[in-house]
C-alpha positions in Angstrom: 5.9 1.7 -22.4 2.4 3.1 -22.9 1.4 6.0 -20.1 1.1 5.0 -17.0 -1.9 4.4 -15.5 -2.9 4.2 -11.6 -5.1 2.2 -9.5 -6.9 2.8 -6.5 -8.3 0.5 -3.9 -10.6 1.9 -1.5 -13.1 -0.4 0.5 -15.1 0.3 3.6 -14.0 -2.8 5.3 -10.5 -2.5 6.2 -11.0 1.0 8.1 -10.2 1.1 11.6 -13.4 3.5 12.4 -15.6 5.3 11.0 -13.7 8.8 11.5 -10.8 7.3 9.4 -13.0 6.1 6.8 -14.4 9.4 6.9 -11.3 10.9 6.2 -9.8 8.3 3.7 -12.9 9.3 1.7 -12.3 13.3 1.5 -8.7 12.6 0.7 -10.1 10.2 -1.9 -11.6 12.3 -3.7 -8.9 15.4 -3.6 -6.2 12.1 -4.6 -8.4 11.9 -7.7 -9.3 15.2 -8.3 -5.8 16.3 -8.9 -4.6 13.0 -10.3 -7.0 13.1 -12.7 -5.4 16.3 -14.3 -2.5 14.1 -15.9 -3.0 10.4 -15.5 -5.5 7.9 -16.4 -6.8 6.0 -13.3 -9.3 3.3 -12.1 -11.0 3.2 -9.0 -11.5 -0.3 -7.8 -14.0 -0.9 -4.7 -16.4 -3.0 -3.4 -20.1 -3.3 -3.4 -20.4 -2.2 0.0 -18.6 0.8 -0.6 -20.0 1.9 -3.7 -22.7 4.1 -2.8 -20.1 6.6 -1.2 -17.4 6.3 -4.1 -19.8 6.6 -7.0 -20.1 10.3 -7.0 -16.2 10.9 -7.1 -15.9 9.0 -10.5 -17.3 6.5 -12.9 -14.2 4.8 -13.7 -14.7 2.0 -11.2 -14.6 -2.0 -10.9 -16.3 -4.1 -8.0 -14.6 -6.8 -6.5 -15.1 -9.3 -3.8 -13.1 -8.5 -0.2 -14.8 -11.1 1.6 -11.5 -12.8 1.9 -9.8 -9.3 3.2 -9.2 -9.6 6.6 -5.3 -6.9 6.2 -5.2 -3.8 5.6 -2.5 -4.9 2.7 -4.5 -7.8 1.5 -6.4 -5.6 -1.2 -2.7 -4.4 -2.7 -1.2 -7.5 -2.8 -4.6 -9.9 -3.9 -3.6 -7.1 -7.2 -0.1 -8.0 -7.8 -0.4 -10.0 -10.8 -3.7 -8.6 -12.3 -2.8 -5.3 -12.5 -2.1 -4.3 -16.6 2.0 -3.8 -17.3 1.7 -0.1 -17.0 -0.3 0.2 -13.9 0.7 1.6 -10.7 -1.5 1.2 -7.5 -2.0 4.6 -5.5 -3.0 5.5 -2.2 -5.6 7.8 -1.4 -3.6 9.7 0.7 -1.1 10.6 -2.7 -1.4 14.2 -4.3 0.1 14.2 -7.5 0.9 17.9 -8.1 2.9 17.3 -11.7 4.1 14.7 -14.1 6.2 11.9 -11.8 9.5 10.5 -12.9 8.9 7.1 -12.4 10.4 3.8 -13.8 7.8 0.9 -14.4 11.2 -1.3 -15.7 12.3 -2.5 -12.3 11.6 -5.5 -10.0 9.5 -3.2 -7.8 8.4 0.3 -7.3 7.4 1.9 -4.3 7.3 5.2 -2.8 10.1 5.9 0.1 12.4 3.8 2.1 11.4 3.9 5.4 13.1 2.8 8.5 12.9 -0.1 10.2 13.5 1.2 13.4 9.9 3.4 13.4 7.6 2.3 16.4 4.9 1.3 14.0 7.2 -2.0 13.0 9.8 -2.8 16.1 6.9 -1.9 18.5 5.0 -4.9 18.0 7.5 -7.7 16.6 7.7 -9.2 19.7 4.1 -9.8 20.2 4.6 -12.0 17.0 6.5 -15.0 18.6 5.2 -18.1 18.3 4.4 -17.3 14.5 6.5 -18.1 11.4 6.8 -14.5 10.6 8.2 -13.5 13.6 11.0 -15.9 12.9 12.0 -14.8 9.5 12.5 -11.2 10.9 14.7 -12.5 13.1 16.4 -14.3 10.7 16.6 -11.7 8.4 18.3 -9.5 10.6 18.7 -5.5 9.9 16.9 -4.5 6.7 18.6 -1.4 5.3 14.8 0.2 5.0 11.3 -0.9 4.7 9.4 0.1 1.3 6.5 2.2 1.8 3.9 1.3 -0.5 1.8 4.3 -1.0 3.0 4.1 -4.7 3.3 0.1 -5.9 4.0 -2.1 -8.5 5.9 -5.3 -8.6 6.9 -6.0 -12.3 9.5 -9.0 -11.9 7.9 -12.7 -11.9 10.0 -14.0 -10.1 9.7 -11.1 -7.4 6.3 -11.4 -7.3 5.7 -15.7 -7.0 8.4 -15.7 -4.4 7.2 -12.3 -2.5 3.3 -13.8 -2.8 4.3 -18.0 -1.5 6.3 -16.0 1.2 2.6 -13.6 2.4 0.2 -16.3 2.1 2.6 -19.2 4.1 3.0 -16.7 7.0 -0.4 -14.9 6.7 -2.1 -18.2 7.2 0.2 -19.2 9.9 -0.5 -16.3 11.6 -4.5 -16.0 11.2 -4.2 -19.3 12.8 -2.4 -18.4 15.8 -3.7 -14.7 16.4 -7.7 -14.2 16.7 -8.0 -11.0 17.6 -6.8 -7.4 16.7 -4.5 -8.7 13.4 -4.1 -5.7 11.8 -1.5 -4.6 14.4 0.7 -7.0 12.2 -0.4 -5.5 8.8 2.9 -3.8 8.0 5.3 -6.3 9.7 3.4 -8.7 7.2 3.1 -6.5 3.9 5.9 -3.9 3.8 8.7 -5.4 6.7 8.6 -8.7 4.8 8.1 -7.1 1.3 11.5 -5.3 2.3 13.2 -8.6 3.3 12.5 -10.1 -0.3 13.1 -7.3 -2.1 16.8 -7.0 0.0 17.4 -10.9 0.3 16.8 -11.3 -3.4 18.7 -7.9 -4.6 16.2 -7.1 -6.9 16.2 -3.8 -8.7 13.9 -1.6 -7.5 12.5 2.5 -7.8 11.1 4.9 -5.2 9.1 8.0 -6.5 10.2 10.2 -3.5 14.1 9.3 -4.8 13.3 11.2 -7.8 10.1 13.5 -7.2 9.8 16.6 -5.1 7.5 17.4 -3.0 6.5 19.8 -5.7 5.6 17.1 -7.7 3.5 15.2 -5.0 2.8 14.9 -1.3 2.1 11.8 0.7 -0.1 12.4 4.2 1.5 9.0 5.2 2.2 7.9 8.7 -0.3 6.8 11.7 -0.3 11.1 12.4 -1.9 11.6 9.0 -5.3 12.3 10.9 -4.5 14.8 13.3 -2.7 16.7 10.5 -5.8 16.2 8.0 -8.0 17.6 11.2 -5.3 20.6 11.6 -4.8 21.5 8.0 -7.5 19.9 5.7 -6.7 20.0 2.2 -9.3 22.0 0.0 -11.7 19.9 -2.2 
């Protein structure tokens, strides 16, 4: 395996607000800044976000996100483009140090969350009536939710059934839910990401199983903006 290589995707779009956006942008460019100091990266954005992006690198590719409509629906539309040793990364992802990281399982991703956090359970009951809210219930308890900060699906077989799975449901539920969707964004993306992965027992590796904190930080989490307000990283 060559050196791995990392991949943003950063489009105006899919912020909630403007102050976010804001936000995602600054971290952008510290994510980049210190990535930069030992991986290769791209930077993949759209035209209408190009103007603020242009100045933090020239390593980038335009595509179209008229079709985006979830937050995940950039990460996932990349599944089987990106290159065999690429990694998408999120913006909010300081890499300090070389990572341990393993591009030779089904999946990799960057913590196991829990399925029990408010940002999941809190809003699977406003799903019923949808095909996705059925399949959680069928599925049960998940032993944890990957958090995709870090991501790669390598396996083909992961990645045609994970992908028939998103669009079925995703459709279903554009159809049935007009306003407000991206309340479902990680119920759709990660939740049911974590039911595949588990269903299936596919191999897979978290960075944070192996990595410090020393190594990298992750502002994750819907708090990430009051602690970016509180203790802004330095540019």
């Amino acid at each position: 395996m060559s050196k791995v290589k990392f991949v943003y995707c950063f489009i105006k779009k899919l912020s909630t607000n403007m102050e976010q956006y804001t936000i995602n942008l600054q971290l952008l460019e510290k994510s980049i800044k210190d990535l930069s100091k030992h991986y290769p990266y791209r930077l993949i954005t759209d035209l209408e976000t190009l103007d603020d992006v242009k100045s933090l690198t020239n390593k980038i590719e335009i595509v179209n996100s008229d079709s985006f409509i979830f937050l995940d629906d950039f990460k996932i539309s990349l599944i089987e483009k990106l290159n065999p040793d690429e990694v998408i990364i999120d913006p909010d992802l300081f890499v300090f140090n070389k990572l341990d990281i393993d591009l030779s399982k089904a999946m990799v991703f960057e913590h196991k969350d829990k399925p029990y956090h408010s940002w999941y359970k809190d809003h699977i009951e406003e799903l019923k009536g949808t095909l996705l809210y059925d399949r959680i219930k069928t599925a049960g308890k998940l032993p944890f939710v990957p958090n995709i900060g870090f991501f790669k699906m390598s396996d083909k077989k992961l990645r045609a059934e994970f992908l028939k799975t998103y669009r079925l449901y995703r459709d279903d539920l554009c159809n049935k839910v007009t306003e407000n969707r991206n309340r479902f964004n990680l119920l759709l993306g990660q939740y049911l990401m974590g039911i595949v992965l588990y269903e299936g027992n596919y191999s897979y590796f978290y960075t944070r199983g192996t990595n410090t904190v020393k190594v990298y930080s992750h502002l994750a989490g819907p708090d990430k903006y009051k602690k970016f307000k509180l203790n802004k990283p330095v540019i």
